[in-house]
C-alpha positions, 0 to 999 in steps of 0.5 A, a space after each residue: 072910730 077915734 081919728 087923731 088929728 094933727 095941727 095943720 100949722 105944725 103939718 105945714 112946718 114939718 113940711 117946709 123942714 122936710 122939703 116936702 112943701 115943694 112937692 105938695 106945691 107940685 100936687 095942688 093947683 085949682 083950675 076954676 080961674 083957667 075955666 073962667 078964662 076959657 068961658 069968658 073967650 067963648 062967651 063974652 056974655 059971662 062978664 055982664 052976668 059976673 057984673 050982675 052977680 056982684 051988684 046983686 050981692 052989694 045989695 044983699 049985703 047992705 041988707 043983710 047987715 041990718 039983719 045980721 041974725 038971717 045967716 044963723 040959719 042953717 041951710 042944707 045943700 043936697 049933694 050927689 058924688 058921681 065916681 068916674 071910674 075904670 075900677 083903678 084907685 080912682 073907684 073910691 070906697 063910699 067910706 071915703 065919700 062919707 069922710 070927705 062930707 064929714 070934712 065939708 061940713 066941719 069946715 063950714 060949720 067952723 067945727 075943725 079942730 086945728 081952728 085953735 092954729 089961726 093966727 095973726 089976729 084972723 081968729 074973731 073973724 072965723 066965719 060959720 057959714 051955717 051950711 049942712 051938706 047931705 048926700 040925697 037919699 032921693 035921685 032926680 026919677 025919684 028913685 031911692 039912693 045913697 047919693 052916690 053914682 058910680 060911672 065905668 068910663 075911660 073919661 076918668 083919665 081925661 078929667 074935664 067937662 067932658 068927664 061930667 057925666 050923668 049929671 044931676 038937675 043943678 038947682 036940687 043937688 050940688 053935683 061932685 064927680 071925682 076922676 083919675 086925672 085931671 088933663 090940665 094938672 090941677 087937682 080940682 075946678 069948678 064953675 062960678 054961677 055965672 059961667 053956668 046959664 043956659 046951655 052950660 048947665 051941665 058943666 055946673 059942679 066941682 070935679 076933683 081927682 079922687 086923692 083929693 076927696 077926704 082923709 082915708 082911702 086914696 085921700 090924705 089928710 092935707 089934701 082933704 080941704 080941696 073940696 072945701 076950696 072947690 064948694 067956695 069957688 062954686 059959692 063965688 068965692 074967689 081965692 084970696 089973691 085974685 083972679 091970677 093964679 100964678 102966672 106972667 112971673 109970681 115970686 117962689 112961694 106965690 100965687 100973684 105977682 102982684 097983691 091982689 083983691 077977691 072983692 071982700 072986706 076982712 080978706 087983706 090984700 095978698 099974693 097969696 101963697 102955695 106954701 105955708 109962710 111964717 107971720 112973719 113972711 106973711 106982710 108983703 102987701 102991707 108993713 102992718 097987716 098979715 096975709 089970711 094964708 090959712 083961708 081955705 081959698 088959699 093954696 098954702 096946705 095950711 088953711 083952716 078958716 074962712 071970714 065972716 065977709 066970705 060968708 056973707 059973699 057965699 049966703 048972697 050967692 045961695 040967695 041969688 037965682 043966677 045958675 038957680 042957686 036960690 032953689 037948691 036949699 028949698 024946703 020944697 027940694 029937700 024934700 026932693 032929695 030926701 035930705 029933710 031929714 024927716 025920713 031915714 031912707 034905707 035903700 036895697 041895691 040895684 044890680 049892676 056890674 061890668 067885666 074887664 079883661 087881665 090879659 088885655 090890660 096888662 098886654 100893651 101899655 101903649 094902647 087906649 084904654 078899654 078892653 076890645 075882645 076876650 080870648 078862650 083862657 083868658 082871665 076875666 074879671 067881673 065887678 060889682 058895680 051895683 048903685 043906690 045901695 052898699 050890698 052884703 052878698 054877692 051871688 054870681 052865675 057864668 055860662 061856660 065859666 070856670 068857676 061857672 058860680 061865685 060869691 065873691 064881690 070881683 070874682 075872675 073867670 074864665 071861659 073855654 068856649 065861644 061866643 056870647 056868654 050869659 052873666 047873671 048877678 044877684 045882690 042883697 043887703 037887709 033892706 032887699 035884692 035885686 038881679 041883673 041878667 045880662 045875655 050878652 055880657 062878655 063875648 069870647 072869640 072862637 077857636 077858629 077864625 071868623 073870616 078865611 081867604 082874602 079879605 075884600 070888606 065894602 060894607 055894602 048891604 045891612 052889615 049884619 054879618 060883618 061882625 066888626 067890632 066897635 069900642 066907644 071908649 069915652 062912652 059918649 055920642 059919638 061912636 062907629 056905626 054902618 052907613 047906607 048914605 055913603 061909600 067909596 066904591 058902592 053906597 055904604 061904608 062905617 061912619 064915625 060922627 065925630 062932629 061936635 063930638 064934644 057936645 056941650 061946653 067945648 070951652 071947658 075943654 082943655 086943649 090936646 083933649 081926645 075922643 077916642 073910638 075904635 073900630 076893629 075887624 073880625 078875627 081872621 085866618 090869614 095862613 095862607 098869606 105871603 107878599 100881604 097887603 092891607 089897604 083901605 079907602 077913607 074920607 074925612 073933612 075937617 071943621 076950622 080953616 085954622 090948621 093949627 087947630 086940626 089935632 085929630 089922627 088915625 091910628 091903625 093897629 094890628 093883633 096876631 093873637 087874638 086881640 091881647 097885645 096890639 102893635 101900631 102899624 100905621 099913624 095919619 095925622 094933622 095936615 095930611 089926614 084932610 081929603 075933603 078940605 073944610 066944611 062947617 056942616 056935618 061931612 058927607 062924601 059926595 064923590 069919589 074924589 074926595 077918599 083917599 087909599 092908605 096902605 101897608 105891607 104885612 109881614 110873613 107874621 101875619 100869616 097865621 090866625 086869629 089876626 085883627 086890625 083896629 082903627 082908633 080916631 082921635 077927635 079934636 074940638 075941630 073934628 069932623 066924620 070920618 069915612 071907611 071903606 073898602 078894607 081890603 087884605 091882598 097877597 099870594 098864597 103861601 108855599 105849604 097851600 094848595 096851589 091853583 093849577 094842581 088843586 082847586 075848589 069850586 063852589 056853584 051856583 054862587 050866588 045859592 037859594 038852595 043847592 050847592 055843588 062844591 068840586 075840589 081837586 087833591 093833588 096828593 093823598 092824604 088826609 082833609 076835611 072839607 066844611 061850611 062855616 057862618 060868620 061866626 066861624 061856627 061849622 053848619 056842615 062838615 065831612 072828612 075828604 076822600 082819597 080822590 083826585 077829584 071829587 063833587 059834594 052837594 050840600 043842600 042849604 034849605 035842608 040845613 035851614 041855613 038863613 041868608 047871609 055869607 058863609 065860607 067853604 073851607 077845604 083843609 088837607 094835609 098838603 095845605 088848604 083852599 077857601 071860598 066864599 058863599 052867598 046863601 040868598 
């Protein structure tokens, strides 16, 4: 394919001209320095091993430049490109991938074609840092692969350490990960080696938004050199101007208030630059020297070199063990990675995929990302997730699905019945094929309601038919789930471990950073409600005594359909969302005293079906578990049902281990049914009511072969209805 290139130097003055500067000013800002400084203030340690660092490479260049001819090597760096995505723009193609390597290596091997537009006498010292970036052909099992990792998670909108997900052993691949947003602003950050030891090995690597990686696709030609300039940070390159980046009063047009140093020679001091200057312009730290403003380590859209002495500062830190740099270009590791070129590796695909849900998406703007339920009807969208490999066939199969086949790549289909769906996927290229079957793909709620009547949810026993959903949206550790250990009113209650829900690197974490998990209850037929209530009992402590620090909240929301479209009925916040005070250790609620009851009034909306409520938490970095318990739906039944006094229903013995007399009383003729449904909502038996004032029905349970559990006894009639529930032990 030909490519036109333009001169960066001329891009740069037609940007300036156009008053388009300012707003890529706006659009690049690398975050490397803000990470140093947050690293540093949680561990102080970094400063000794930056000091180490240094004296290493003053004793690498001293020998090194009796033997200037070592940095002719070329040394091979294998490198893994993990796509954190939510199937947005974001999900970027490999050919974008494969454009962003071809820059990389362009710019490090002084290939690039605008290296004619250096000026100011910064031509002869260009440096050709003799580094070839591959993407690996063998993953850390062994595995063949394309060097190329792709991630479904809701950390794409986050963009912080936290969003490094997967990562791959550092001392044999250079990891990139590519996000939506970066939390902070910056387009980009990464770590210096010696912010990266020890239990911080996980946060080594650059992190990117996705516009930023390579010209083509979501990336754009004068975007495309931020990768270079990440690659230097994790080199140890500093920028140009320093350690300051941009704050306590730079001039318009700097980075620096003051002239400042990166620690190599034939880099004049600057204030470094987020436009592209003039020459002229240039010489603010010196009457006689002009700034590198077109170094790659520079902010100013027009850069298109790096010097010799960066080189040399880069080779020296390849050669250092600090954060196993000195192991990533090993013979023994590129054989490893399969990126020693002795072996062309082609790879079939490995199945996978994921679906999401249109109606869901599109329903409340307002609402966390994910998708927590699909409708009957609802459109659902699949997508081929598959790794290792690119396919060239598609072969898809829905269970109940309309269309029930595909061959499309992101086919959408919809499902007319409930329950769990099956979904089988199978992909090919040349080199092979490969299937994924999935039985529990895609759940589609019922047309009924799981749950009737009122609603007195307190978890006891093993849950196992509680049906409450739970979306761990950030795909991390912490998550809801039953506990046995504590509750409110019995011994059991869900839990969310929200302590230390950060894991590792909580420095790297911007402020105002959320975790977000979900906790939802099973659809529920609320006709008969009027004068509602929804309560619930909840415990939590926190981890700091600083309230300035306490950034959690509790959400509670609420769906009349379903699921598609959520409103916000009720936010618990800061201060107030403390009932156990402050503890160190993981929280657990040793008493009554320390839940505290929230409730809200239900409007006659909510009385219909298929109605839900949600928990949705937000985690701080102070976080600790959070407790709920005995959620509860109360009111009077409404005016069109059967009345207690003129009708009734009488399920008995309830508790049951085998027969069961169920009486009920019509007040008027008419036409009824009365039926036993499970936790699903799913009818076990059924028959039509007769014209009797009253009238005994015994339904056998051990005949049905019905397995222990709660099941509902509803009588529906023309003049309204009654509900039951049933124990079957």
């Amino acid at each position: 394919m030909t490519r036109t290139f333009i001169s960066r130097a001329a891009l740069a003055l037609a940007l300036l001209s156009t008053g388009l500067a300012a707003q890529a000013q706006d659009g690049f800002r690398c975050g490397t320095d803000e990470m140093r400084r947050k690293a540093i203030a949680a561990d102080p340690s970094i400063l000794q091993r930056e000091a180490e660092l240094e004296h290493f490479t003053r004793q690498w260049l001293a020998e090194h430049n009796a033997r200037r001819d070592a940095d002719t090597v070329i040394l091979t760096i294998p490198v893994v490109f993990h796509v954190v995505h939510m199937n947005g723009p974001e999900n970027i193609s490999t050919e974008q991938i494969l454009d962003a390597m071809e820059v990389l290596n362009r710019d490090y091997r002084k290939l690039n074609e605008d290296l004619s537009d250096v000026c100011c006498g910064f031509q002869d010292i260009a440096g050709d840092i003799h580094l070839e970036f591959k993407l690996a052909t063998i993953d850390p099992e062994g595995n063949c692969t394309n060097g190329i990792d792709r991630i479904r998670s809701c950390e794409t909108f986050v963009g912080d350490n936290g969003s490094k997900l997967n990562w791959w052993p550092r001392n044999k691949y250079l990891n990139v990960w590519t996000v939506q947003t970066i939390r902070s602003g910056a387009a980009g950050y990464s770590q210096y080696p010696s912010a990266v030891e020890g239990p911080n090995a996980p946060a080594d690597g650059t992190l990117l938004l996705h516009d930023y990686i390579g010209r083509i696709g979501s990336g754009a030609e004068f975007k495309s050199r931020a990768l270079t300039h990440e690659v230097g940070h994790w080199l140890n390159l500093k920028h140009v101007w320093g350690d300051n980046n941009g704050e306590d009063g730079a001039p318009a047009g700097h980075m620096s208030p003051t002239c400042g140093d990166d620690a190599v020679d034939d880099t004049p001091w600057t204030r470094g630059w987020n436009i592209c200057p003039t020459p002229a312009q240039s010489k603010n730290c010196s009457d006689t020297i002009y700034e590198n403003f077109q170094n790659y380590m520079e902010y100013s859209y027009c850069s298109m070199m790096f010097t010799e002495g960066q080189n040399e500062r880069m080779r020296a830190a390849l050669a250092s063990g600090l954060a196993e740099r000195d192991n990533l270009w090993t013979p023994e590791t590129l054989a490893a990675t399969g990126t020693d070129g002795l072996t062309d590796q082609h790879c079939a695909p490995v199945a996978d995929f994921y679906c999401f849900n249109d109606a869901i998406a599109t329903g409340n703007p307002n609402t966390p990302q994910g998708t927590d339920f699909y409708c009957i009807g609802d459109q659902v969208s699949f997508f081929d997730n598959s790794q290792r490999a690119m396919p060239d066939s598609w072969q898809w199969t829905f269970q109940d699905g309309e269309p029930s086949t595909s061959t499309d790549r992101n086919p959408t289909v919809s499902f007319n019945s409930g329950g769990w769906k099956t979904v089988s996927l199978t992909v090919s290229n040349a080199q092979g094929s490969s299937t994924r079957v999935n039985e529990f793909s895609v759940f589609i709620s019922y047309p009924w309601s799981v749950l009737s009547g009122a609603v007195q949810e307190d978890f006891e026993g093993s849950c196992a038919d509680c049906y409450w959903f739970t979306n761990n949206y950030d795909a991390d550790e912490s998550f809801w789930h039953h506990v046995s250990n504590a509750g409110h009113s019995g011994g059991s209650s869900m839990m969310l471990n929200a302590k230390d829900s950060y894991g590792i690197n909580d420095y790297f974490i911007d402020e105002g950073a959320d975790d977000i998990d979900a906790l939802v209850t099973p659809d529920m037929d609320l006709t008969w409600l009027q004068n509602g209530e929804f309560s619930f009992w909840y415990a939590y402590a926190v981890s700091t005594t600083d309230m300035e620090e306490v950034t959690e909240k509790l959400e509670i929301w609420s769906s009349t359909n379903c699921g598609r479209n959520w409103q916000l009925r009720k936010t618990i916040d800061e201060e107030d969302i403390i009932t156990a005070g402050t503890t160190s250790a993981p929280f657990v609620p040793g008493s009554p005293a320390v839940w505290q009851q929230e409730s809200f009034n239900l409007a006659s909306s909510f009385a219909t079906d298929h109605v839900r409520f949600k928990f949705v938490f937000y985690s701080g970095e102070k976080s600790n578990n959070l407790y709920i318990d005995d959620v509860n739906i109360t009111g009077t039944v409404g005016f069109n049902d059967l009345q207690a006094g003129t009708t009734g229903l009488t399920v008995m013995p309830n508790p049951t281990e085998g027969e069961v007399s169920v009486v009920y009383a019509l007040s008027a003729p008419g036409k009824g049914r009365i039926a036993m449904l499970d936790a699903q909502g799913r009818e076990v038996w059924s028959r039509a009511t007769r014209d009797l004032a009253q009238e005994r029905v015994t339904i056998d349970t051990r005949a049905l072969g019905l397995a222990a559990g709660v099941y509902t006894v509803r009588l529906a009639h023309e003049t309204g209805q009654r509900v039951e529930r049933l124990v079957v032990r």
